[in-house]
Structure formats: structure tokens, C-alpha cells
C-alpha positions as CSV (number, residue, x, y, z in Angstrom):
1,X,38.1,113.4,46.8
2,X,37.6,112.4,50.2
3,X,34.8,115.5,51.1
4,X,33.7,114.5,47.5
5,X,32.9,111.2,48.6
6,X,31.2,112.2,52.0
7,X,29.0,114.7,50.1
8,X,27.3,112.2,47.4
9,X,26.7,109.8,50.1
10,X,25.3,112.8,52.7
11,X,22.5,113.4,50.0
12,X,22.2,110.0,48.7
13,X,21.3,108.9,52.6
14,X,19.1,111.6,53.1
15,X,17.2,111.9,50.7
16,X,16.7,107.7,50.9
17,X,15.8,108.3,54.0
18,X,13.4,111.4,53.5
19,X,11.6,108.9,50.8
20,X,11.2,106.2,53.4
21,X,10.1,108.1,56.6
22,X,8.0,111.0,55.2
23,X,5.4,108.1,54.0
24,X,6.4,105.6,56.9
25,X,5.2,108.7,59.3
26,X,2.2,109.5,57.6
27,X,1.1,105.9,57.4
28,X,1.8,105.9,60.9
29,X,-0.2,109.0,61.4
30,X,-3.0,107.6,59.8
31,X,-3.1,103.9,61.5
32,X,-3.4,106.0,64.8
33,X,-6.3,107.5,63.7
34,X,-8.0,105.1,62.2
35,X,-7.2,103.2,65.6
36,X,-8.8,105.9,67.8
37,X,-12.3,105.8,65.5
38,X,-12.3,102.0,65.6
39,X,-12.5,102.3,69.1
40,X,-15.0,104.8,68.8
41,X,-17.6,102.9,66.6
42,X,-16.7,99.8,69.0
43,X,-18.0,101.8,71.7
44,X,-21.0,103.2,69.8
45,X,-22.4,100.0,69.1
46,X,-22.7,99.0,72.7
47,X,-25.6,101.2,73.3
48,X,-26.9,100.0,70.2
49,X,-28.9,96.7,71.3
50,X,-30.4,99.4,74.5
51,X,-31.7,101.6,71.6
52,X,-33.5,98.8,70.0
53,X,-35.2,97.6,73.2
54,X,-36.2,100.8,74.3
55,X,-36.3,104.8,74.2
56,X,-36.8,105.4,77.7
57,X,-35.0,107.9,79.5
58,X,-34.0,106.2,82.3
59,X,-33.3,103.4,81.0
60,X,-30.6,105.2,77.9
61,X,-28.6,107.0,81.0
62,X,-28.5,103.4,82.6
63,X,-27.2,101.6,80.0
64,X,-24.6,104.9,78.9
65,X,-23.5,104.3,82.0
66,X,-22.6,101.3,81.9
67,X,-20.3,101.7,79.2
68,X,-16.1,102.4,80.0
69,X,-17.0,105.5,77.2
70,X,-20.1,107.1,79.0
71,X,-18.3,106.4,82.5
72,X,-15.9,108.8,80.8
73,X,-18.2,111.4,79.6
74,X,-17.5,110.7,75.9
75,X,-20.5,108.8,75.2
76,X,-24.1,110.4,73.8
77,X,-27.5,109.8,72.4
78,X,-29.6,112.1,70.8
79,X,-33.3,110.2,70.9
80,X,-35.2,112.1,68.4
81,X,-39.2,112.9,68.5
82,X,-41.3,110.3,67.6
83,X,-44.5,110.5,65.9
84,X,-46.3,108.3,68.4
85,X,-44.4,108.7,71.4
86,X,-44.7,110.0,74.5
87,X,-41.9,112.3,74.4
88,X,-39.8,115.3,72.7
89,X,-36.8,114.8,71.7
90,X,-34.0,114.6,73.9
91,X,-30.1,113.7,74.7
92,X,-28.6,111.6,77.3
93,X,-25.4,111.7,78.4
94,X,-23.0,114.7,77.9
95,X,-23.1,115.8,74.4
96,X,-20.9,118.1,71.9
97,X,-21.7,117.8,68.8
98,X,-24.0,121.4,66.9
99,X,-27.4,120.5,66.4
100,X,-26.6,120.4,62.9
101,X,-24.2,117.7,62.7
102,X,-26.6,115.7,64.4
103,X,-29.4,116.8,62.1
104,X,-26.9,115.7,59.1
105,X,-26.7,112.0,61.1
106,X,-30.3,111.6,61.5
107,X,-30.3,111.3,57.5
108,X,-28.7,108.2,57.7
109,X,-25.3,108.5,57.4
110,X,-22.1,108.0,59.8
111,X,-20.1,111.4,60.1
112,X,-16.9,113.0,61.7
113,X,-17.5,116.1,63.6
114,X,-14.9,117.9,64.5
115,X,-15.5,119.7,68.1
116,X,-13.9,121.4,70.7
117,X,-10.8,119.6,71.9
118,X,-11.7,116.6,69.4
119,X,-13.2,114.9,67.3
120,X,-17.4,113.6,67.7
121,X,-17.9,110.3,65.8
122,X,-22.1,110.1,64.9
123,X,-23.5,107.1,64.3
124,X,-27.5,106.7,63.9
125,X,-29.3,104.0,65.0
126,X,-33.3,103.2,63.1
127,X,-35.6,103.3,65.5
128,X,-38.3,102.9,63.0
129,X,-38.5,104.0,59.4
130,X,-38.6,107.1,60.0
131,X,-36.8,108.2,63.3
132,X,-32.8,107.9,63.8
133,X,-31.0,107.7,67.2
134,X,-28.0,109.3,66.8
135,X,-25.1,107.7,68.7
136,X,-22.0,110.3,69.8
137,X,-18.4,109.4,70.6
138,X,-16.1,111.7,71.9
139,X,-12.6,111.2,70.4
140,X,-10.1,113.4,71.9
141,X,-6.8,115.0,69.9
142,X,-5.0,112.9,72.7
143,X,-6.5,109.1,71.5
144,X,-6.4,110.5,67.5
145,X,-2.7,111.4,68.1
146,X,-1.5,108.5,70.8
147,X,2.2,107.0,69.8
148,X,2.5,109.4,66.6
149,X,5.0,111.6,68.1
150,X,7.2,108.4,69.5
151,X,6.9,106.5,66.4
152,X,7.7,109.9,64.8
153,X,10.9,110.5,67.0
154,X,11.9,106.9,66.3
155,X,11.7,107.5,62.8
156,X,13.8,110.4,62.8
157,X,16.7,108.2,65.0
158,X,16.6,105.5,62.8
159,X,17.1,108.3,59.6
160,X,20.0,109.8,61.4
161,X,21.6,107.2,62.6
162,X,21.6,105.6,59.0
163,X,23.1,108.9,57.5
164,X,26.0,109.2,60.3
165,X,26.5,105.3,59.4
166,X,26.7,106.5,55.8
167,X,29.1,109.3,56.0
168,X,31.5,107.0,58.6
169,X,31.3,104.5,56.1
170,X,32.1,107.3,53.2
171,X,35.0,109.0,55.2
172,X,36.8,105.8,55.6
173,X,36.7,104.5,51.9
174,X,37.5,108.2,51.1
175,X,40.6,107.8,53.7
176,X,41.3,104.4,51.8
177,X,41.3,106.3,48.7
178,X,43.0,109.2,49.1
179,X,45.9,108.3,51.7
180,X,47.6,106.5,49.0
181,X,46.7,109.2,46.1
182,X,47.9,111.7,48.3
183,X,51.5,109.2,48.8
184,X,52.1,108.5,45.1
185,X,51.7,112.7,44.6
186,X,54.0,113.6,47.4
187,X,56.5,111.0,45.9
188,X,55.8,112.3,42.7
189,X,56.9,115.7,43.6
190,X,60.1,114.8,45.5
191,X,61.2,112.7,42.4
192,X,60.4,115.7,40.4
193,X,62.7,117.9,42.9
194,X,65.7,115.5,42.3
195,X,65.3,112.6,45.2
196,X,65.9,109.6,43.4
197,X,65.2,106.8,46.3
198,X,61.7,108.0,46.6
199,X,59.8,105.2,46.5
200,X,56.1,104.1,46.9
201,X,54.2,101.8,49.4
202,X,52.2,99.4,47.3
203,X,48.4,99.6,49.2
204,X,45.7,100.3,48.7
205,X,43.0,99.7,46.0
206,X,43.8,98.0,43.2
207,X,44.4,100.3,40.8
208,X,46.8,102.8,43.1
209,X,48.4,99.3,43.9
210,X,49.3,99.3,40.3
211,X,50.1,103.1,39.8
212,X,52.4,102.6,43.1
213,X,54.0,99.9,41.1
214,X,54.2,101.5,37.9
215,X,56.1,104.5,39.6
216,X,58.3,102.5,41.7
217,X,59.4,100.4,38.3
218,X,59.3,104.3,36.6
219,X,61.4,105.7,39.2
220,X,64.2,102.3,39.2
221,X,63.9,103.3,35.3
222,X,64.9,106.7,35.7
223,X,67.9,105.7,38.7
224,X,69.5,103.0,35.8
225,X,69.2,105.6,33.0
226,X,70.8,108.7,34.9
227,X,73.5,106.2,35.7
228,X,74.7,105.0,32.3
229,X,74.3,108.4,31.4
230,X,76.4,109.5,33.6
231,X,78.6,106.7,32.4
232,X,78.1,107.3,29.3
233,X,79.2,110.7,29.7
234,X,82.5,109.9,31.1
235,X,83.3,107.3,28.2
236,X,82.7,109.5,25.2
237,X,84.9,112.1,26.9
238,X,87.5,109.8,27.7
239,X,87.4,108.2,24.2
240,X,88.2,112.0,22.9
241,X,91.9,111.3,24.3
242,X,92.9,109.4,20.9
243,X,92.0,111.8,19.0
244,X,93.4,114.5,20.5
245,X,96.6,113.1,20.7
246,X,96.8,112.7,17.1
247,X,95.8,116.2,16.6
248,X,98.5,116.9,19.3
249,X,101.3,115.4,17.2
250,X,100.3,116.7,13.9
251,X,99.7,120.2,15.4
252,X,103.5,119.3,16.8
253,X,104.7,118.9,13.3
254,X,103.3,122.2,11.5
255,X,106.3,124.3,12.9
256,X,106.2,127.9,13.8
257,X,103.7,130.0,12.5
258,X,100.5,132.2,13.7
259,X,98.4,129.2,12.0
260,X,100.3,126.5,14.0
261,X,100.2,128.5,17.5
262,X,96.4,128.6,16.7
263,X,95.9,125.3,15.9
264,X,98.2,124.2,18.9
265,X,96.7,126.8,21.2
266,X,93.4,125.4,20.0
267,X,94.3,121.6,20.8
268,X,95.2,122.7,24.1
269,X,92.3,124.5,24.6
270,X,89.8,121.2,23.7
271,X,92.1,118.6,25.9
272,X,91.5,121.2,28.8
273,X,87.5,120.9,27.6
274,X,87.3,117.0,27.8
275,X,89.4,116.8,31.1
276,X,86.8,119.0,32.5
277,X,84.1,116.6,31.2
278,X,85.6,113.4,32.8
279,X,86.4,115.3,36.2
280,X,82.5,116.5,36.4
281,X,81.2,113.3,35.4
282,X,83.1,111.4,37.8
283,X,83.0,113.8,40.6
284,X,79.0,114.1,40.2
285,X,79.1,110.3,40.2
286,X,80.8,109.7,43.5
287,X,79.3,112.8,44.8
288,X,75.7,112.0,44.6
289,X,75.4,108.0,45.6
290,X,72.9,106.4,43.7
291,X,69.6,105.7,45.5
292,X,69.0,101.6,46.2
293,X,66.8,99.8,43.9
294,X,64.3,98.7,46.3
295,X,62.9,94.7,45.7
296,X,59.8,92.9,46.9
297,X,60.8,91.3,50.0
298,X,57.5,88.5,49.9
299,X,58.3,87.5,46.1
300,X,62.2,87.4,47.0
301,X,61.7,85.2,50.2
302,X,58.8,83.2,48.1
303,X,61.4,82.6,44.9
304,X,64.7,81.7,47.9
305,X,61.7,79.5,50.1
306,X,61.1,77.6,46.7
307,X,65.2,77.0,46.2
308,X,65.4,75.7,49.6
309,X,62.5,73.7,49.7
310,X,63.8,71.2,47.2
311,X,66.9,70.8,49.5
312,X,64.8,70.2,52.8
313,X,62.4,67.5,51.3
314,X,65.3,65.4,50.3
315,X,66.5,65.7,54.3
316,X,63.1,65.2,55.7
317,X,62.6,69.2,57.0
318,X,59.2,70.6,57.7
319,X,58.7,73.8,56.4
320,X,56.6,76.5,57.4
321,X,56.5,80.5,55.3
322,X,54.2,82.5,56.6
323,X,53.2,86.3,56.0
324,X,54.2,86.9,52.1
325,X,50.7,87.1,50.8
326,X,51.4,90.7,50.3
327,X,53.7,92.7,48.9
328,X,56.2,94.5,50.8
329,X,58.8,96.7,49.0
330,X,62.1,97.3,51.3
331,X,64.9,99.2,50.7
332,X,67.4,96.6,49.9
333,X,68.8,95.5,46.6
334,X,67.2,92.1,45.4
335,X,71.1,91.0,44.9
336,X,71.7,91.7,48.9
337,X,68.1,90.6,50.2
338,X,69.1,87.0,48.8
339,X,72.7,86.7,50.3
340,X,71.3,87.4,53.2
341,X,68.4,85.0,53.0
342,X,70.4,82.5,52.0
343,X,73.0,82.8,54.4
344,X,69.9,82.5,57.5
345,X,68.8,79.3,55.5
346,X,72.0,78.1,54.5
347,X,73.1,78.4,58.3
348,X,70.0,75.9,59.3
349,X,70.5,73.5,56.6
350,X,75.0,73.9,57.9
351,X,74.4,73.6,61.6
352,X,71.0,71.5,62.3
353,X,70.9,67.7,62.0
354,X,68.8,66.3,59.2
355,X,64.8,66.4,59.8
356,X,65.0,69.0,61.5
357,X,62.3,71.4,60.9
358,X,62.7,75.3,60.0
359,X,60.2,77.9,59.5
360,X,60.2,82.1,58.2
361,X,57.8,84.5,59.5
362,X,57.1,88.1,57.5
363,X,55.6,90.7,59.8
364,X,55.1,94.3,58.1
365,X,53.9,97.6,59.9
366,X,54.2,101.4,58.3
367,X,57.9,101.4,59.3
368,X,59.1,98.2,59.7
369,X,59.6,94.9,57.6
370,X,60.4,92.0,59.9
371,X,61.7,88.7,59.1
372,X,61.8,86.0,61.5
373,X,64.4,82.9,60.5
374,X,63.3,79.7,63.1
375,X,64.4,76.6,63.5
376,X,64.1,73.3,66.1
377,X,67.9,72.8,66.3
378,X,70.3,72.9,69.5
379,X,70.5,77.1,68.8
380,X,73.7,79.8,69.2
381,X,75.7,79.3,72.1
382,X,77.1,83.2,72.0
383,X,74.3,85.6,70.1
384,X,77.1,88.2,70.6
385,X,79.7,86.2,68.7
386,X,77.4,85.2,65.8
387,X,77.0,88.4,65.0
388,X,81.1,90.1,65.0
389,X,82.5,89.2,61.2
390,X,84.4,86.3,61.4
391,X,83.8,85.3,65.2
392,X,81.6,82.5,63.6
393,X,79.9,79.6,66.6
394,X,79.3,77.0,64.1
395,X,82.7,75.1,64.6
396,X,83.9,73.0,61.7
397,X,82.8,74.7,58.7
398,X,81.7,78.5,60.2
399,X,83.1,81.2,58.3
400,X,81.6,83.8,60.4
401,X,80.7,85.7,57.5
402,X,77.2,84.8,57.2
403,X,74.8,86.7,60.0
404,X,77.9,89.4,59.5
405,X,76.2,89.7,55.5
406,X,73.0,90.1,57.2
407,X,74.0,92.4,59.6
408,X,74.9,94.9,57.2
409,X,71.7,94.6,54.9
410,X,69.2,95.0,57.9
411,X,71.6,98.4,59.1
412,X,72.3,100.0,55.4
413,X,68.2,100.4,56.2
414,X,68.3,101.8,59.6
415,X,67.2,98.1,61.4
416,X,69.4,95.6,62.8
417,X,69.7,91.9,63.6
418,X,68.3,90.2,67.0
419,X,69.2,86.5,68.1
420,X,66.6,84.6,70.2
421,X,65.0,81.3,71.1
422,X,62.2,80.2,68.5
423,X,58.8,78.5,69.7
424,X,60.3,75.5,67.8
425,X,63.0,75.0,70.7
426,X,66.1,76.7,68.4
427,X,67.8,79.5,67.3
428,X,65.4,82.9,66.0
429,X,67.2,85.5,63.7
430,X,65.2,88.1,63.8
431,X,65.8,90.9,61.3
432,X,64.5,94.2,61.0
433,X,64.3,96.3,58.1
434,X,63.3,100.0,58.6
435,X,61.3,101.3,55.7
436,X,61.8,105.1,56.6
437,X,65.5,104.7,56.3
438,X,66.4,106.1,59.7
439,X,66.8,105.0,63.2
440,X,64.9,102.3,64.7
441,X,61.1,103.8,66.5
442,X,61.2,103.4,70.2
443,X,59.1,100.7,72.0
444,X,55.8,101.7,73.2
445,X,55.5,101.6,76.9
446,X,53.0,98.2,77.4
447,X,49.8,99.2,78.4
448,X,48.1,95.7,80.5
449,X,48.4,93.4,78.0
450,X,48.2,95.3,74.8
451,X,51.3,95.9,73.2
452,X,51.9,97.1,69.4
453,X,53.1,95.0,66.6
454,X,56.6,96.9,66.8
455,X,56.9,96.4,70.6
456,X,55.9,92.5,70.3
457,X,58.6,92.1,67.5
458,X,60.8,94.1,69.3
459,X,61.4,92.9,72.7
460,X,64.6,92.4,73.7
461,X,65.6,88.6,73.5
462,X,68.1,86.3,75.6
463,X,69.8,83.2,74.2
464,X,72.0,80.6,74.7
465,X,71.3,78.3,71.5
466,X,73.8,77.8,68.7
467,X,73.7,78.2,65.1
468,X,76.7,79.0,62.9
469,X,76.4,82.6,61.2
């Protein structure tokens, strides 16, 4: 799809750009010439007012002269014969135009001559009635041609440069495009090999958002159904057991026989069968852990930010939630993403005095949800502490259950839990939630002031602020 893409808007651009320049560089083309012969009937008409004073030799190569195109050589007359003159006819100045190109001037009419190394412009001049001057500017290739080839090669930069723009421009909606196509395949196929915990990061354009959201519901679908049928499985082969003890006693009470040994035999036989069933069922059960139901983590903190809010208007808290435009699926069951939640908020609401502001921050990457828990209270006197199950620094009223709950949520994902100072002057539990479901990425080295969102996020922290866990 990508190359696709790049290809229609390759020939789209070109041939845009063919139907612009071709005619923009002819027209060009043409405005130069029609730039050199204006020139050229400019200069012819200087020697015009001479020719209408006089005929006299002298006098013509005097006044040629004195024009900047007979100083050049590119400037002619051709005096014809006159029937009551004194002379033959003659030419002043350096000429090149045929004698019949001139003849075809003396009729009357303007004409373009082509000579050797340009072009001869011949204009007649009346003399009388009867008799034509004929006036000859030299226009060389050079003047016919002057700023066509730059105009030319600016043309063809501007045509390139628009096609390069076009396929960048192609290549990167075709990376938008197929990055997440080629994602929702990928996950496809593992889901079809057996991986139930594949799921699908919800980017993109709008309708692969919603594919990636119809396959991450699909896929939560198909984790629920394997479950009670697995469940399902074990019950109806459990339930067997009554009725197979019946059949047990009354096989009991056929006495001896071939019939009865069969029939006993054949009891034994099916009680064997559904012990078999409940042993796989279970065993497949525990053996294969079913894969976490991942939840939204911006409409969970949006839904717990909404409980809470309540609460902190009536004690005069500002709030601040920032970051959960977007939606960000982590690997955490909705269930555990709101215990911990609440326990963060719960903690600032426990520990803080009334009016005391609180804010939560949502920074996402390609590997990383982070959620940032602030507040303006006194902070955790013993980060370490807060964070060992029940070593609790609230005092009165700490359980030292809550950060330990958070704890676990942010490592069954591969993260972990950080305790800082906040820009509001408290306590900062910072929790990260890997999204690749292994180890933490290491920090990039900081290169001058540039650092990455992971190493900004990630920087190691000291504390010595309170806040109950």
C-alpha cells in the first residue's frame, strides 16, 4: 500500500508538473524572442528620421554610427536607386541579409530573415512613392535566446523539487497507513497461532483506530469464552459423578453374571473417562494462565478523576488531569488499574491538609505508559518505606498497603513505582507501566540538552517528603 501510494502521487506530480512547465517554458521561449525583435525595431527606427532628411552617403554612415546597434555592426541600410537621383543604389553599414530578402522588403512589408548566426529584422522606410529604404537589424541566436535556458533550468527545479515534496509527503501518509495495518496483521496472526494477550495499539487513522479496537474487544471476547469453556468443561464432567454412582450401585446389585461384569466393567471404564476429563480441564487451566484483559488507562483515570473530583470540591482542592485526550491501552485489568488509582488519590485526600491542591499527569511513548500522582502537601519522609507492604509513613491511619497495591500493578507489567518531589512542593508517585511486557528500556545517554521522553520521565529521583502509601 505504501509503494502504491508513492506511485499515484509520482505520476500525479509529474504529469501536473509536465502540464504547467512545458507551456510555462515555451511562453517563456517566446517572450524572449519577442523581447530581442522589440529591441530590434526600436533600434531600426532611429535611423528612420536620417532617412527622411536625406539619402546621402555620408550623411547614412554618420548617423548609423551613432546608433549603440551600428556601433555594433548590427545595424544596415539598403538606399535603393532613385529615379531622379544622383546615385545607384547602395548599402551602408555592414549588411547580411540576400539580396532577395531585401527585394521582398522594398515591397512594403516588415520581414524576418533568417541569416548566418541570427536572425535580420527588415524594415522599409518610403522615401517617396515609389522607392523603399530598407532598414536591417542584426539579431543574434545569443539576444533571441538570452535567459531561456535559466528560466528553463528554474523550471525544471521548481518541477522536481515539487515531485520529491510529493512523494515525501506520499511515503509518510503511506508510513501512517500501513505501520498500523501491518500491526493489527501481525497481531492477527499470533492470535491465530494461540497467543491470547496479543493486543493492539489503538493509532492511527480513524478507521484502523476502530479495527484496533474492534480486535482488542474481539480478542477479550475470545480470552472470556475459552475460559468458561474451559469451565464449562470441567462442570459437566464433574456433574457426571451422580450419575455414575447410581449406575455404580445398581451395577452393584445385578450379582454375578457375564452381563453384570460387563455392565460393571463398563461403569468403571466411563468413571475412569470423566476423571480424565476433570484432570485435563483443570490441569490445561492452571497450566496455561489466562492472558490480562487489558483497559483504557485515559477513560479509567478520567471515570476515578471524576469520583474524586466531587470529594476535592467540597475540601477546597484544585485539580489539575492532564494527558488523557488519547487513548492508551495498558496491560492491566480495569479492576487493578482502579485500586491502584484510588489508593494514589485516596493517599492525598488521607495525608494532605484540606485545600490542598493535587494534580495527575499521563505521559505515553511506544513502550511506556506513565502516570504521574502530584500533590502540594508536606511529601514522604522515607520513599523506601512507602513502598515495603505494610511499612506504611502516614502515621495514624497508614495501612501500608496502599503504594504496596500499586507496586504490584506497575511490576505484573514489567515497570515499577518511583517517589519524588512534585513541582507543586509535595510528594510525586510516579508509575510506570511497560507496554511490551518485559524489563524496563535503558536511559538514553543525554546528549546537551536533549533528552528522550523515557529518559526525562525516568530520571532517578530523591525525596524526603511524606505521604502515607
Amino acid at each position: 500500500m505504501r509503494w502504491a501510494l508513492v506511485k499515484v502521487s509520482l505520476a500525479g506530480t509529474v504529469m501536473v508538473v509536465l502540464a504547467f512547465a512545458v507551456p510555462l517554458g515555451l511562453v517563456v521561449k517566446e517572450l524572449a524572442r519577442d523581447r530581442a525583435f522589440a529591441d530590434a525595431e526600436r533600434q531600426a527606427a532611429q535611423i528612420r528620421p536620417a532617412l527622411a532628411i536625406t539619402t546621402d552617403r555620408a550623411q547614412l554612415e554618420r548617423a548609423v554610427a551613432s546608433t549603440q546597434a551600428g556601433e555594433t555592426g548590427r545595424l544596415a541600410v539598403h538606399v535603393p536607386r532613385t529615379a531622379d537621383g544622383p546615385h545607384e543604389a547602395y548599402a551602408v553599414g555592414r549588411p547580411r541579409a540576400d539580396l532577395r530578402a531585401v527585394a521582398a522588403a522594398r515591397r512594403g512589408r516588415s520581414l524576418v530573415a533568417a541569416v548566418p548566426g541570427g536572425y535580420a529584422l527588415l524594415q522599409p522606410t518610403a522615401l517617396d512613392p515609389e522607392a523603399f529604404a530598407v532598414v536591417e537589424v542584426y539579431v543574434p541566436h545569443d539576444a533571441v535566446d538570452n535567459g531561456v535556458t535559466t528560466s528553463w533550468m528554474i523550471l525544471t527545479g521548481v518541477g522536481l523539487a515539487l515531485v520529491a515534496g510529493s512523494v515525501a509527503t506520499a511515503d509518510r501518509l503511506g508510513q501512517r497507513l500501513v505501520r498500523p495495518a501491518e500491526r493489527l496483521a501481525r497481531a492477527a496472526v499470533e492470535l491465530g497461532e494461540g497467543r491470547l494477550g496479543v493486543r493492539v495499539r489503538e493509532d492511527g487513522p480513524a478507521e484502523l483506530r476502530a479495527a484496533a479496537v474492534a480486535f482488542n474487544s474481539m480478542a477479550d471476547d475470545i480470552v472470556q469464552l475459552l475460559a468458561a469453556e474451559r469451565e464449562l468443561a470441567a462442570d459437566l464432567s464433574h456433574r457426571l459423578r451422580t450419575p455414575l454412582t447410581v449406575l455404580r450401585l445398581n451395577a452393584a446389585s445385578l450379582g454375578d453374571g457375564p452381563a453384570a461384569d460387563q455392565t460393571r466393567a463398563a461403569v468403571d471404564q466411563l468413571e475412569r473417562e470423566v476423571d480424565q476429563l476433570i484432570r485435563t480441564a483443570r490441569e490445561e487451566s492452571r497450566s496455561k494462565p489466562q492472558p490480562v484483559l487489558g483497559c483504557d488507562a485515559s477513560e479509567v483515570i478520567r471515570d476515578r478523576m471524576a469520583f474524586w473530583s466531587a470529594l476535592a470540591e467540597d475540601e477546597g482542592r484544585t485539580v489539575r488531569l492532564a494527558g488523557t485526550g488519547t487513548p492508551v491501552r495498558v496491560p492491566v485489568a480495569r479492576a487493578d488499574l482502579v485500586a491502584a488509582l484510588d489508593a494514589m488519590l485516596g493517599n492525598v485526600f488521607r495525608h494532605t491538609p484540606e485545600g490542598t491542591g493535587f494534580a495527575v499527569d499521563v505521559h505515553h511513548s511506544k513502550d511506556a505508559v506513565i502516570v504521574l500522582v502530584s500533590d502540594a502537601g508536606p511529601g514522604i519522609a522515607d520513599p523506601g518505606a512507602a513502598l515495603r507492604r505494610g511499612h506504611g509513613a502516614g502515621g495514624a491511619g497508614s495501612t501500608g498497603l496502599g503504594l504496596d497495591i500499586v507496586r504490584r500493578v506497575a511490576e505484573s507489567t514489567g515497570g515499577d513505582v518511583r517517589i519524588g518531589r512534585s513541582v507543586l512542593g509535595g510528594a510525586e508517585v510516579r508509575v510506570w507501566l511497560s507496554l511490551t511486557g518485559g524489563a524496563r528500556p535503558r536511559r538514553r545517554p543525554r546528549r546537551g540538552r536533549a533528552r528522550s521522553l523515557t529518559a526525562r520521565l525516568r530520571r532517578p529521583v530523591i525525596n524526603r517528603h511524606r505521604c502515607d502509601p
